[in-house]
C-alpha angles and dihedrals in degrees: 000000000000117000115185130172126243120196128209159146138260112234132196102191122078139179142084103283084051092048085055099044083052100055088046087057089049101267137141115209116227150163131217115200139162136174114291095008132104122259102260108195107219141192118226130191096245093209089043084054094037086059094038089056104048087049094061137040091257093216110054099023119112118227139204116222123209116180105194119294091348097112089153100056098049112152134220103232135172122200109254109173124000113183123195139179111294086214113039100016101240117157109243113174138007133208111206109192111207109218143193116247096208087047140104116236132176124223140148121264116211110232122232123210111215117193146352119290120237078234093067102037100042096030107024096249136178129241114214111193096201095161126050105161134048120200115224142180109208139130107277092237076065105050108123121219098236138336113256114207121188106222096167091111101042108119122201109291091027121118140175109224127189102271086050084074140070135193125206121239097357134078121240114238095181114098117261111225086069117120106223096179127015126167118225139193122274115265114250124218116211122204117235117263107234117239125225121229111250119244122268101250108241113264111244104188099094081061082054104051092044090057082046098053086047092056097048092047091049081051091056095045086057103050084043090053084035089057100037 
């Protein structure tokens, strides 16, 4: 388990056009919160927080949280929501969850696929990643970083599903019947079946017109016996 230290500032102004003023000085708006404590609005370096992140797995990495010169009062947090621009990607708030060493908490674990199933390499299966995250209760000194599953013997048709795994030191929340990982057959592809063009329907208007010709000409017998 990684644990990391972030540092940052109290802050007594809110709002949105703060929020903004802050992210054009180079800040990052947070709160930090915990049960039974009250909500503390923070400022954070966003390229201090931008390293740090790409340094953890955000969602599982305990951190530890120094707000200025209060060294004595540094907190164990873990990160709980981050929301960031749906069009650039910046990062624009933070949720720090302060948290209990000696307590249960409950958080999902993101599932990692090692190797290549016999399935795939001697049948040309599929590998469905249905599950990504697994949900856990453990201390927070015991949260794993992620969860590693060996997939190098599943066969076409095979799958690991939740209650196939075991964490230590943690609990698994997820149900169990769910399948995380399944191998499928390969797609086939088949090829169009050409479609032959219909046959002009014969044209039966020559017929027509014969029958046509005959009646008339019946017609003109009459009227010429009718006249003699």
């Amino acid at each position: 388990m990684l644990d990391v230290v972030l540092k940052a500032e109290k802050r007594s102004e809110t709002g949105k056009g703060f929020a903004k003023s802050m992210r054009r000085n180079g800040k990052t708006h947070a709160v930090l919160y915990g049960r039974g404590e009250e909500t503390v609005p923070l400022a954070i370096d966003s390229q201090h927080l931008t390293t740090l992140l790409h340094s953890i797995h955000g969602d599982t990495a305990l951190i530890t949280l120094q707000l200025g010169s209060e060294k004595s009062k540094d907190r164990k947090v873990i990160f709980k929501e981050m929301q960031r621009d749906p069009v650039r990607g910046d990062l624009l708030h933070v949720d720090l969850h302060h948290i209990s060493l000696t307590e249960n908490i409950q958080l999902e674990i993101p599932v990692t696929l090692i190797g290549t199933p016999i399935g795939v390499r001697e049948k040309g299966g599929i590998v469905q990643h249905i599950l990504h995250k697994i949900e856990v209760e453990c201390l927070p000194t015991n949260i794993p970083e992620h969860i590693e599953l060996n997939i190098e013997n599943l066969d076409v048709g095979d799958s690991i599903h939740v209650e196939n795994i075991t964490v230590e030191k943690a609990r698994v929340l997820t149900e169990a019947q769910r399948a995380v990982v399944t191998v499928v057959p390969p797609t086939v592809i088949k090829e169009a079946v050409p479609v032959e063009e219909e046959k002009e329907e014969e044209v039966e208007e020559p017929e027509v017109i014969e029958k046509g010709e005959a009646k008339e000409e019946k017609e003109k017998e009459k009227e010429e016996e009718g006249s003699s």
